[in-house]
Structure formats: structure tokens, C-alpha cells
C-alpha positions as CSV (number, residue, x, y, z in Angstrom):
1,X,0.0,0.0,0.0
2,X,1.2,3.9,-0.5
3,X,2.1,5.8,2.3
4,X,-1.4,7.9,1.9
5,X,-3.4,4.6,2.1
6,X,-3.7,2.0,4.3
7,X,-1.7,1.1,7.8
8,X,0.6,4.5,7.6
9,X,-2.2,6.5,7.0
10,X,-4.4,5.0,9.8
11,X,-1.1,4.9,12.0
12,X,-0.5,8.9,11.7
13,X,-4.4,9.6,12.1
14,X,-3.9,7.5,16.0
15,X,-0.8,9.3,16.9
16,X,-2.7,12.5,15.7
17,X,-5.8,11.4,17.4
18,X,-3.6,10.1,20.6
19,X,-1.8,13.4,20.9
20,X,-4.8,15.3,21.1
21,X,-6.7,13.4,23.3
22,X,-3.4,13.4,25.5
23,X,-3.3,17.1,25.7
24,X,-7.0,17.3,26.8
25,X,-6.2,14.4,29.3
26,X,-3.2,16.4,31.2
27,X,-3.9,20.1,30.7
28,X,-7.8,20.7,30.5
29,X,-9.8,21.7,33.2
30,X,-11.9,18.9,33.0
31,X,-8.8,16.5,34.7
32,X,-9.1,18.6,37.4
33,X,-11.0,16.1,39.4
34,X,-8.7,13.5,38.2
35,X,-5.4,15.0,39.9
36,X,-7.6,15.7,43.0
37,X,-7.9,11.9,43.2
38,X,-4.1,11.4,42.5
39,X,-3.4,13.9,45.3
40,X,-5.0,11.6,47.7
41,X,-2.6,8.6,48.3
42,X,0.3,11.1,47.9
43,X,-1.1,13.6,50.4
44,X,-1.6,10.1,52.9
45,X,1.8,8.8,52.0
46,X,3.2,12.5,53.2
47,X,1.1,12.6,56.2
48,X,2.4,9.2,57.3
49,X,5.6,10.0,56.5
50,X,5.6,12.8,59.0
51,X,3.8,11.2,61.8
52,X,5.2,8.0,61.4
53,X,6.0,6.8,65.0
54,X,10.0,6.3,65.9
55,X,9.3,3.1,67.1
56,X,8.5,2.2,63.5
57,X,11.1,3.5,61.8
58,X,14.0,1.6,62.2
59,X,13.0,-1.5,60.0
60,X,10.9,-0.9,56.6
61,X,9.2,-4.7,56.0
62,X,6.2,-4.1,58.1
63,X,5.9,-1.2,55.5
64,X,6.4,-3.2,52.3
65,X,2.5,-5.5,53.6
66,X,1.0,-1.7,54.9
67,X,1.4,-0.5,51.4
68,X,0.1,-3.6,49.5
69,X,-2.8,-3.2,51.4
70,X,-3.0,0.8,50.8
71,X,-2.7,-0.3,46.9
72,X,-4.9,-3.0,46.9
73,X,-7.8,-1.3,48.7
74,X,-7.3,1.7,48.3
75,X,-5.0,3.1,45.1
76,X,-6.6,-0.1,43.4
77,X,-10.1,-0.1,43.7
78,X,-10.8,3.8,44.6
79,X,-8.2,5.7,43.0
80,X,-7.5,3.7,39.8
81,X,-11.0,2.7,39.3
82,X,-12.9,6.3,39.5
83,X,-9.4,8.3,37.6
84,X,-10.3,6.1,34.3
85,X,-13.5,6.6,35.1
86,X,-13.6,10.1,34.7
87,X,-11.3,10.3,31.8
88,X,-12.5,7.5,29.5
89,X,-15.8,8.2,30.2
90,X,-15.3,11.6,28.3
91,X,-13.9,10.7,25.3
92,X,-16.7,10.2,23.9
93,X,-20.0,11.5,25.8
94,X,-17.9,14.5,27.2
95,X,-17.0,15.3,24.1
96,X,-21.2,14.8,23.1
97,X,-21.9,16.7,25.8
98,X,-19.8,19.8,24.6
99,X,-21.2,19.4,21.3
100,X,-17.5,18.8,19.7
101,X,-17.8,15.1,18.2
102,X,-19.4,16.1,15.5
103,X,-15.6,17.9,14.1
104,X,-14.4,14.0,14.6
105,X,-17.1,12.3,13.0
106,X,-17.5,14.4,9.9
107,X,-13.7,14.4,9.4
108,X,-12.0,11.7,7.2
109,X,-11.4,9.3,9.7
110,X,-12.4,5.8,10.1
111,X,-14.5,5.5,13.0
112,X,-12.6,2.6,14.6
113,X,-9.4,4.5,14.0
114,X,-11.1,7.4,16.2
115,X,-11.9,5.0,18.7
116,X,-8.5,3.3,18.8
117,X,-6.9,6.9,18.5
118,X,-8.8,8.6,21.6
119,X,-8.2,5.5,23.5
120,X,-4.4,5.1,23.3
121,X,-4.3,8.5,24.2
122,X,-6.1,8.3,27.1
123,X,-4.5,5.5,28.5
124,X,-1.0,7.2,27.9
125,X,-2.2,9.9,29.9
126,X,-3.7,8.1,32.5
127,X,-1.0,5.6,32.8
128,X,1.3,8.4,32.9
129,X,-1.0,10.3,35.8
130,X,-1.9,7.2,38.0
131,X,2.1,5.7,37.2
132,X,3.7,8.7,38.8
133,X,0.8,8.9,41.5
134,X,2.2,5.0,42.8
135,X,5.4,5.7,42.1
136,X,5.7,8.9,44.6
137,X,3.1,7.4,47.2
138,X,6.3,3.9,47.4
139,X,9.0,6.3,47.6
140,X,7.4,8.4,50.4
141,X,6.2,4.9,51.8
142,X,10.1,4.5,52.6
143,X,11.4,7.9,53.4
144,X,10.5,7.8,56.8
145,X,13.1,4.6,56.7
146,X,15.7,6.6,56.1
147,X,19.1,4.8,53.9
148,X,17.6,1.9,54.7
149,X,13.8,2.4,53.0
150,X,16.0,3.5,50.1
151,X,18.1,0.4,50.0
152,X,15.4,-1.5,50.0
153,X,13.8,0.1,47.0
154,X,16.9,0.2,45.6
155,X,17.6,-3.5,45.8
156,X,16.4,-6.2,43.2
157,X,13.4,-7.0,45.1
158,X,12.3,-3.2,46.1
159,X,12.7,-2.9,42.0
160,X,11.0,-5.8,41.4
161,X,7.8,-4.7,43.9
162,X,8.0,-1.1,42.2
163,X,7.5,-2.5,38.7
164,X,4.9,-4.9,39.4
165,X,2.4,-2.5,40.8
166,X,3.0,0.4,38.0
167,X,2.4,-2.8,35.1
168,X,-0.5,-3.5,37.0
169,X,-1.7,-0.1,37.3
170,X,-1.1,0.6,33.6
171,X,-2.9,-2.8,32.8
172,X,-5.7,-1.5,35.3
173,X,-5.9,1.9,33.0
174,X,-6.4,-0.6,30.0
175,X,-8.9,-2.8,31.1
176,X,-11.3,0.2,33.0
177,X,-10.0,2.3,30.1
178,X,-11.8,0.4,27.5
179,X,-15.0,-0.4,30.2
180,X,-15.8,2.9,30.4
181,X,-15.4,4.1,27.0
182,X,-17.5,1.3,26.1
183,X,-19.8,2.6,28.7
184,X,-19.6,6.4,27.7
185,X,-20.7,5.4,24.1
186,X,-23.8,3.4,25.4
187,X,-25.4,5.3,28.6
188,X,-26.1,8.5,28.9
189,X,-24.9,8.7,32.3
190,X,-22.0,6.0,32.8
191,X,-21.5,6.8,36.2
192,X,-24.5,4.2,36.5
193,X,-22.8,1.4,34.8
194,X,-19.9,2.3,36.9
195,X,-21.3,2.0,40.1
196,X,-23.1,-1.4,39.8
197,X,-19.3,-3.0,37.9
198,X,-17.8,-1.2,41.4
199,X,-20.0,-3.3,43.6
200,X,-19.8,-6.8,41.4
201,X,-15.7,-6.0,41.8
202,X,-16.0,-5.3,45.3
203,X,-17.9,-8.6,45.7
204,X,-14.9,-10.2,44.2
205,X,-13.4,-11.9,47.4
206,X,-16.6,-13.3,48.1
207,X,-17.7,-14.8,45.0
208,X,-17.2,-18.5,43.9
209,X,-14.1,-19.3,42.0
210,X,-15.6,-19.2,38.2
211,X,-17.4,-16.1,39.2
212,X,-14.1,-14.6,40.1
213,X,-12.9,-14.9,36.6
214,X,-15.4,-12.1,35.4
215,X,-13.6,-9.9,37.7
216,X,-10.8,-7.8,36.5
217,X,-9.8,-7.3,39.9
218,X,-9.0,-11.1,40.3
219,X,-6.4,-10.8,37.7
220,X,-4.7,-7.5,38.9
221,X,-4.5,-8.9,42.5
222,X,-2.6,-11.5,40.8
223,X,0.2,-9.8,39.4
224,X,0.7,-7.8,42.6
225,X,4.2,-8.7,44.1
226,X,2.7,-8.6,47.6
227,X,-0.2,-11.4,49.1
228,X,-2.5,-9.5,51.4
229,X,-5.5,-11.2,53.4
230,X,-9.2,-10.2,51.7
231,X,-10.3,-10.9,55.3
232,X,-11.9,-13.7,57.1
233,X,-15.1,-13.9,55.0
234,X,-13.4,-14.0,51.7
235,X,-13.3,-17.4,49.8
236,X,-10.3,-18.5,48.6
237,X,-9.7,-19.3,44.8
238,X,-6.7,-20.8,43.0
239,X,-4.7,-17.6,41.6
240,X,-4.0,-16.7,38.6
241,X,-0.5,-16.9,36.8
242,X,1.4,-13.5,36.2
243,X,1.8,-14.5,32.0
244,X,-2.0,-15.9,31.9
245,X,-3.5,-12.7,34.0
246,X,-1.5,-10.4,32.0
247,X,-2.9,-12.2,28.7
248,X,-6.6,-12.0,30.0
249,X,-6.3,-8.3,30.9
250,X,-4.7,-6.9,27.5
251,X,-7.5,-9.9,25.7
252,X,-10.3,-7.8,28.2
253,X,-8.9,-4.4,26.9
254,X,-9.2,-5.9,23.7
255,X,-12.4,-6.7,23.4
256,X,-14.3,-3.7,25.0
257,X,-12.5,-1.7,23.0
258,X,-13.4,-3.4,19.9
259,X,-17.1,-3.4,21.0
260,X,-16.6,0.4,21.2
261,X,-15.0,1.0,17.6
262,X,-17.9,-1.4,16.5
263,X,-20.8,0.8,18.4
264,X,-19.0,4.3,16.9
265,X,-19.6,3.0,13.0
266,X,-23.0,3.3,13.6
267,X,-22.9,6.5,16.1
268,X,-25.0,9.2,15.2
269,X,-25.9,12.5,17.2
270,X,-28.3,14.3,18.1
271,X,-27.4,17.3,20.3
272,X,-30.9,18.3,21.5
273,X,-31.5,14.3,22.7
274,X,-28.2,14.6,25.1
């Protein structure tokens, strides 16, 4: 094919499409609410880091279980979840609600190509957000540590823990990334949908084994480095295998998103319906 055809000419349209959608991702008011999240384990991670106890400070590996269980619970299923929610959600029925679609769909774009386009970028810019938001919130984890904290992160394991959690996080952007741009395109207000998939993955724990596998949760608790207790009510399921969770995830992402460049070929709008 020529370089105006084809797979280089849907390949400059995404990184066109990706860049954009990145710069309304990071600078625009609208990710306001988005940072404020981010802020939140940061702003705990300082605070502990201040009031942090002497008596604690002298040895860092009850720290390395208190933040699995800060990620899990917390960074995981609060911070992760609702950041992708707000930004995925807009790529499409924010931008409906601004009335600016319209410029995309009328433009010379294939409508899967938009779809793919928009959602790389925002999962570059959420990965990028949410990446640097764990990334800060384990290094202040260990400050209060002192040399040793940092020797610890440092060190092949502390690496090894650090890189886990930010390809889990980025897979997390991907796999709530697609849900909710898949959701944006179908409901009017997604926040509904988003709500009711919050409770079935807070249910997780609880569920059967084969029910567990309809959780995306079940496969990003299994590539976190560190095993934390769901608590005494939880059932306990045979877990996943790093290379097979990190295949079902990215075959997840997959999928929604190709329901959503399916459901944009046949998106039409009407602004006075919205």
C-alpha cells in the first residue's frame, strides 16, 4: 500500500488522534477532578511520612505489607478505578456533551481509528498520571526509613515490587480504560454502569471461583508482588499466573474496546437528545 493509504495512514491519524486526546487528558480543566484523586494517596503517604511513629522506623518490611494493602484497597479499587472513570468516560459522551464530536465524525477518519486513537491517548495519559501517582506514594512509603527504606527500593526486590504495581496499574488503566469508553458510548450517564461494575468488583473476594474470573480485579490482585489477606469472610480461589493474567487483561482491553469501535460505525448524534 502507498504511504497515503492503508496502515501508515491510519497509524499517523492514531498518533494525531492520541496526541490530542493526550493534551486534553493532562492540561484541560476537566482532569481537574482527576489530579484531585491522584493527590490523595500522595497527600496520605506524606502525612504518614511525618507522623510516622520512631518506634516504627527503624525497620521498613512491616511497611512493604502496609502499602500492599494501601494499593490494593485503596490506590486499586478507589483511585484507579474512578481516575479512568472520569477520563475514558469523556472521550466520547464529554466530548457529546460539549457538542464537539461532530468535528471527529465528519472528518475523514475511520471510525474505529477514532476509537482506537482517543483511546491510546487516554490510556497514555492516565497511565502516565496514575504511574507517577504510585510511584511517589512507594518512595514516600520509605522515606521515613531513612538509607535503609531506600536500600530496599533500591535493591532487586524493592525494583521488582516497584515494577509490578506500575504494570498492573497501567494494565488497570487498559482494562477500566476500554469499560468505560465502552460505557460512555452506550449510557447516557456511565457513572451508573460504573457504580453497579464497582459493587460486582467489590464482591470479588466473596464470590465462587468461576465467578471470580469475570472480575478484572481477580487478575490485577494476581500480578501484585505482595499477598494481602481479603479478610476472614473471603473465599479462597486458585490464583492466577502472572503470564496468563497479563494475557486475560490486555484480551479484556481488547475486546471492549473493539465493541466500542464497533458501536462508533453506527454512532449518530443528536445534540438536542443529550
Amino acid at each position: 500500500m502507498s504511504g497515503s493509504h492503508g496502515w501508515p495512514l491510519w497509524r499517523r491519524q492514531i498518533t494525531v488522534l492520541a496526541k490530542q486526546e493526550i493534551g486534553r487528558s493532562l492540561f484541560s480543566k476537566r482532569s481537574l477532578a482527576v489530579y484531585l484523586l491522584a493527590a490523595m494517596p500522595i497527600t496520605l503517604a506524606l502525612l504518614r511520612a511525618l507522623f510516622l511513629p520512631e518506634s516504627q522506623r527503624a525497620h521498613a518490611a512491616h511497611t512493604t505489607t502496609e502499602f500492599a494493602e494501601v494499593y490494593h484497597f485503596f490506590i486499586l479499587r478507589f483511585i484507579v478505578f474512578f481516575s479512568t472513570a472520569m477520563l475514558f468516560v469523556k472521550l466520547f459522551r464529554g466530548e457529546i456533551l460539549e457538542r464537539s464530536l461532530h468535528y471527529h465524525l465528519l472528518a475523514p477518519v475511520r471510525r474505529e481509528i477514532l476509537t482506537v486513537g482517543k483511546y491510546l491517548g487516554g490510556l497514555l495519559a492516565s497511565a502516565a498520571i496514575l504511574g507517577a501517582t504510585v510511584a511517589l506514594t512507594i518512595a514516600l512509603f520509605y522515606l521515613p526509613h531513612g538509607s535503609g527504606g531506600m536500600a530496599h527500593l533500591t535493591s532487586a526486590s524493592g525494583l521488582g515490587e516497584v515494577f509490578a504495581y506500575l504494570v498492573t496499574t497501567v494494565l488497570a488503566c487498559a482494562a477500566y480504560g476500554a469499560l468505560f469508553l465502552l460505557a460512555g458510548l452506550y449510557f447516557k450517564n456511565p457513572m451508573i454502569p460504573a457504580v453497579l461494575f464497582l459493587g460486582w468488583e467489590l464482591l470479588t473476594p466473596f464470590l465462587p471461583g468461576f465467578l471470580k474470573l469475570l472480575s478484572v480485579v481477580h487478575y490485577l490482585g494476581s500480578l501484585e508482588p505482595v499477598p494481602i489477606s481479603q479478610g476472614p469472610f473471603a473465599l479462597m480461589a486458585q490464583p492466577v499466573p502472572g503470564w496468563l493474567a497479563v494475557l486475560a487483561l490486555i484480551a479484556i482491553s481488547a475486546g471492549l474496546l473493539a465493541l466500542g469501535a464497533w458501536k462508533t460505525r453506527g454512532l449518530e448524534i443528536t445534540y438536542s437528545t443529550e
